[in-house]
Structure formats: C-alpha cells, structure tokens
KEZA-919051 format. One record per residue (C-alpha): x negated, y, z negated. Coordinates in steps of 0.25 Angstrom, whole numbers, padded with zeros to 4 digits, always signed. Each point is the difference from the previous one (the first is absolute). Layout:
# KEZA-919051
XYZ
...
***
This chain:
# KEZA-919051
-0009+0222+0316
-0001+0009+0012
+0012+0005+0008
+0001+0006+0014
+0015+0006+0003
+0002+0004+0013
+0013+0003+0009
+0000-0004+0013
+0009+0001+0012
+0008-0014+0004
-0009-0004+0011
-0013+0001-0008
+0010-0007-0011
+0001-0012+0010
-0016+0001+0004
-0003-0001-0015
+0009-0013-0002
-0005-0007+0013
-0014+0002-0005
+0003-0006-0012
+0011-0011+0007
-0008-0010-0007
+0000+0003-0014
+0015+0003-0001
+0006-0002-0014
+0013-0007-0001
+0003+0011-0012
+0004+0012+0002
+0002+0011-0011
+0015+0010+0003
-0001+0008+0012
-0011-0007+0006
-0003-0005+0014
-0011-0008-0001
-0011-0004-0011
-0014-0007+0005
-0010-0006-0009
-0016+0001+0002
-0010-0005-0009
-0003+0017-0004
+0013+0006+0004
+0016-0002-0001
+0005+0008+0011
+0016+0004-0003
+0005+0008+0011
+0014+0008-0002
+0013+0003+0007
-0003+0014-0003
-0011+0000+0008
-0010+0000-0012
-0011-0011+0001
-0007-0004-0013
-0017-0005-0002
-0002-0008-0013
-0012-0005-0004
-0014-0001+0000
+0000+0002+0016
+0011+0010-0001
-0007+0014+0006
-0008-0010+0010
+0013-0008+0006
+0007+0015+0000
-0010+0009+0008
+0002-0007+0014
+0013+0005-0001
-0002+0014-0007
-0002+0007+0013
+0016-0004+0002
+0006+0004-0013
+0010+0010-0001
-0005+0011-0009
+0010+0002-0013
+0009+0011-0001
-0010+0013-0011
+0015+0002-0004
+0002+0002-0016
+0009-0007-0005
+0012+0005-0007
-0003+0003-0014
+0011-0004-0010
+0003+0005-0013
-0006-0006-0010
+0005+0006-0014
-0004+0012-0010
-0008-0006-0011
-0016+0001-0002
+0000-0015+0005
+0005+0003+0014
-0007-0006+0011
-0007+0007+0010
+0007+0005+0011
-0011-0009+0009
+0001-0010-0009
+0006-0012+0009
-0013+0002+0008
-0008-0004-0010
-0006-0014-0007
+0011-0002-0010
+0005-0011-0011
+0015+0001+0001
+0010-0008-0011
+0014-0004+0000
+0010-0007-0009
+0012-0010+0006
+0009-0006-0009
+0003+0011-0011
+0016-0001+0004
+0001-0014+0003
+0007-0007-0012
-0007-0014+0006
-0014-0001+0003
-0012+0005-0006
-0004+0015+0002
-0013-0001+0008
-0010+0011+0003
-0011+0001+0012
-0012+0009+0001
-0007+0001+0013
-0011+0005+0007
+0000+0008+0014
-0013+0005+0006
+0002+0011+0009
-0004-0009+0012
+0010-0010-0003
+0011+0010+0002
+0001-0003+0014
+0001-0014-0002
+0011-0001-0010
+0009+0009+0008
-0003-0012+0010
+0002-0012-0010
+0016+0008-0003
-0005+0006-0012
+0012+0012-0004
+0010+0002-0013
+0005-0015-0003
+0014+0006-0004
+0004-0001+0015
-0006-0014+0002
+0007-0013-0002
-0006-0013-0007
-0005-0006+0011
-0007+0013+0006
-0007+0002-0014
-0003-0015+0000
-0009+0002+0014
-0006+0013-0002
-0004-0004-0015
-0009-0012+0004
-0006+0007+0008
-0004+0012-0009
-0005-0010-0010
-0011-0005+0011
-0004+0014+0003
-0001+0010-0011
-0002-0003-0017
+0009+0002-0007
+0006-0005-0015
+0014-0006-0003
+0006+0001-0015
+0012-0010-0002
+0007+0003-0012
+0009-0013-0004
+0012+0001-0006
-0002-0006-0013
-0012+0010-0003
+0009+0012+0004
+0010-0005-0010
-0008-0001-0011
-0006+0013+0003
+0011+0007+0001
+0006-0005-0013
-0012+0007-0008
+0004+0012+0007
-0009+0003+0011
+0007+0006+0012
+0000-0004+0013
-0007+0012+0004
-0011-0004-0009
-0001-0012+0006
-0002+0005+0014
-0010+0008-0004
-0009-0008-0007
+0002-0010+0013
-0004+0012+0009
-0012+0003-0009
-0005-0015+0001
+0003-0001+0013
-0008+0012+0006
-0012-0005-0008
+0000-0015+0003
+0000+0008+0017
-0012+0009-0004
-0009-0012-0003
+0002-0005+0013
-0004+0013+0008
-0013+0009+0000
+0008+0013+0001
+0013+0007+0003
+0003+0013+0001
+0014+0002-0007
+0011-0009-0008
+0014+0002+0003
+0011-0004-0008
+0014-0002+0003
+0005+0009-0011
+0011-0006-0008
-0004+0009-0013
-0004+0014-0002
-0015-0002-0001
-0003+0005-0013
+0011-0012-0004
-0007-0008+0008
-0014+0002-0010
+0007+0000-0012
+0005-0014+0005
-0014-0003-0001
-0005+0004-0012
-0009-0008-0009
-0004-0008+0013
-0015-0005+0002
-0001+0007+0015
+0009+0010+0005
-0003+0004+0014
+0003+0013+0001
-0010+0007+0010
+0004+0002+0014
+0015-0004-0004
+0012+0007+0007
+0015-0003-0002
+0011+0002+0011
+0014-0003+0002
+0002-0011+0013
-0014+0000+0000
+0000-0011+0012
+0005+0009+0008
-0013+0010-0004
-0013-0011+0002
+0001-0016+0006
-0005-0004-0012
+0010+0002-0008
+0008-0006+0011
-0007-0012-0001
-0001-0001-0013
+0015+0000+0001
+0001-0010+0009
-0008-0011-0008
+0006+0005-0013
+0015-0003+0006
-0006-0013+0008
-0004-0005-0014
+0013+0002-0008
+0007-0006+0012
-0009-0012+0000
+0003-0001-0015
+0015+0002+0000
+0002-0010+0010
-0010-0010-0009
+0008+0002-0013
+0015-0003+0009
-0005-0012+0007
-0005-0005-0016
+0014+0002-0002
+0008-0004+0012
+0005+0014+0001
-0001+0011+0010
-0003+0011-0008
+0003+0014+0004
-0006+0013+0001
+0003+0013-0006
+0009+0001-0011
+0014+0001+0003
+0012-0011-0001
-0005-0010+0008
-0013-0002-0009
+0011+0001-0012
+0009-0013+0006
-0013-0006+0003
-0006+0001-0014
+0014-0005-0006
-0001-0011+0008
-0013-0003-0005
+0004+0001-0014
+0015-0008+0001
-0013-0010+0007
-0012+0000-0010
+0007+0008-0012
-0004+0016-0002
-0018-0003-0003
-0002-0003+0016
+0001+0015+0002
-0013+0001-0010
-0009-0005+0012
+0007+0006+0011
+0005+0015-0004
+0000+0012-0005
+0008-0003-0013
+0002+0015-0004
+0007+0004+0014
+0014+0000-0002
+0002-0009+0009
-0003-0011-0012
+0012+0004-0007
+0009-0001+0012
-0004-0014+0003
+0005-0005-0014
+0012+0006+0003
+0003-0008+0013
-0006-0013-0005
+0010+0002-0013
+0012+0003+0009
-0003-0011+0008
-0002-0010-0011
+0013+0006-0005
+0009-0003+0013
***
C-alpha cells in the first residue's frame, strides 16, 4: 500500500479537510483531526500537523499539496544505548524495517502470559508515532485498547496466548518460564516473516542473555537466528517493539478480563495482595482446582490464598 506523509501548516490543514468535506470519516484514530475516505486514498490529517496519504491514490492526492509541506527537520536522532553483547542492535537501527517481540503477563499470577511479534516498515514509522504508538508501561487500559485495534489493521503482526492450564502442566515437567518465552518468541517471529517479503533486522525485548535465549531453543525445527538483536526496554529503541508491546498487553487484558467475567470476579493484575484475597475468595468459592484455569499456580501467591481461605473458613 502506498503512503505519502507530509507536514503541513494549519491553514493548508483546513484546505485539505474542506477539499475533502465530503468524504469525512466518523472515526478518527488518537490525535487526529480529521479522517476522509476516497475510493484510492484514506486521508488522516494530524494535530501535529502531519498529514497522511494511504492507498492506491496516495502519492496522486498528495502532490497538490507537496508544494506547501513543511520540509522534516535532517536532525539525527539521539542514539540510545543499546547493550555490549555481539547481538546489540545497530546504533541506526530504529530507522530501519524491523520485526520487534514482546511478552506481557510473565508477573501476573492471573491471566495468561501473551507474547506479540510485529512488523514495522521503515515508512510506517511516521504513522504509528501518529496512531499513539510509544512504551505501553505508561499507558492505561483503555489507551492500549484504541491504539491496539488500530495497529492490528495496519501492520502484520502475530499473537502467542499461553493459557493457564498449558503453562501449569509445562511448568510441572520442569520447563521454566524463560523457556517458555522463548519458544513463544521464536514462533512468533516466524509466523510474522511469512507474512512479509523482507525486513531488515529483528529486535527482541531482551528478558535473557541471548546465548540463554538459543539454548532455550535447542532441538527446535527452525530457529531464527539471522538478523537477531536483543536490548533491554527495547520499545523505547524501535516502534516495533512498541507495538508489539502494545498488542501483546491488549491480549492478556482481553483475556484476563474474559476469564473474570467466566467467574463473576474481577481479577486483578500483578501479583501482590489483592490478587492473593482475590484468589482466596475464588477458592472459599469453587474450592482450590479454579486457580488451574486462571493462574500461575507456582507463584506464591497460590500458597497465600489457601492461607486466607483456611482462616476464613476457620472464623
């Protein structure tokens, strides 16, 4: 699909959205003034002053108005660091056509752990800077809920739920969570690279050191390894780890809420002593197998909750 980004002052803002009064879109994706539909072209113009051409008739509806953009700053931008092992990214490397991967859920006792891959091409960049798209840890539900269902239209991407009961019985034949993760990682990345013709590099949000990480994966079929790099608060180094992110965490919210409203319950996140009067409450309900379905059963938090429940059957 091809895409025009221009910026524009706030007069030539208002000329585009006259000319287009017509095909004005009730919906509107964050930070938006308005959105107009043609048969060849969605035309999405921004507070920032940023105007976005997608479509078949993209770089046609665009050049009337390429006279009046506003050329971008030739500023580089700051470069972060980004570790000391032989699988650091590039310093330019949130430039470039990248899958990114992220895991939500790992320290939740409820809810499943879900892990996202996503794609960004280098001419998306823009757009999702648009569309909201930063580190999720400073975004509330309902932010993460509207961003997500946008990205989901826009880039390919691949989504790994992990339910509880399969984490259980994995976890009792000794496989650690960090195993886990990566062998939902690995998939992940695959299932996105059959989607897309190229990419130029694969960042991973690194929860392991990487050569932990490849020994998680031995004995698998396919191990992607080529073009790999791992970095700690890798959303902050390339959007597509940010947006991988951001679905990853819109999934296990979807799912946590799912698996409370089977139950009647509000479950909570994280893992500290509201989850643990929670999950007692749950067992004093349904009796102690509940928490098979809906949690972590190793955490501690387990053991907690058949302390209170007994205590309060007790009193």
């Amino acid at each position: 699909m091809s895409q025009v980004v221009l910026t524009v002052s706030p007069s030539i803002m208002n000329e585009i959205k006259k000319k287009y009064n017509s095909h004005l879109s009730d919906k509107q994706p964050p930070g938006s003034i308005f959105v107009a539909k043609t048969p060849t072209c969605t035309i999405t113009g921004y507070r920032s002053g940023k105007i976005m051409f997608q479509g078949t008739g993209a770089e046609v509806e665009a050049k009337p108005w390429q006279s009046s953009s506003t050329p971008t700053s030739g500023k580089s931008p700051a470069k972060k660091k980004v570790g000391d092992h032989q699988y650091a990214p590039p310093a330019h490397i949130s430039t470039l056509s990248a899958i990114g991967s992220d895991e939500v859920g790992t320290g939740d006792f409820f809810g499943p752990i879900t892990v996202a891959a996503a794609f960004v091409d280098k001419n998306q960049i823009p757009l999702l800077k648009e569309l909201g798209v930063r580190d999720s840890k400073g975004m509330k539900d309902p932010e993460i809920i509207e961003i997500a269902r946008n990205l989901i239209k826009t880039i390919p991407y691949s989504l790994m739920v992990l339910p509880n009961e399969k984490y259980n019985a994995m976890q009792k034949k000794g496989m650690n969570q960090g195993k886990m993760k990566a062998l939902l990682h690995n998939q992940a990345i695959q299932n996105v690279q059959r989607k897309i013709p190229s990419y130029d590099a694969i960042l991973i949000d690194q929860f392991a050191k990487p050569e932990i990480y490849f020994n998680y994966l031995k004995g698998q079929s396919t191990i992607v390894k080529e073009k790999v790099y791992f970095a700690t608060k890798a959303e902050e180094i390339h959007l597509a780890v940010a947006a991988a992110s951001i679905i990853a965490r819109y999934s296990f919210v979807m799912e946590i809420d799912k698996l409370g409203k089977e139950n009647n319950v509000k479950l909570p996140k994280g893992a500290g002593s509201a989850v643990d009067l929670a999950a007692a409450k749950l067992i004093q309900k349904h009796g102690g197998g509940v928490l098979d379905k809906l949690a972590k059963l190793h955490f501690a938090n387990s053991l907690k909750a058949k302390k209170i429940a007994e205590k309060a059957d007790r009193s």
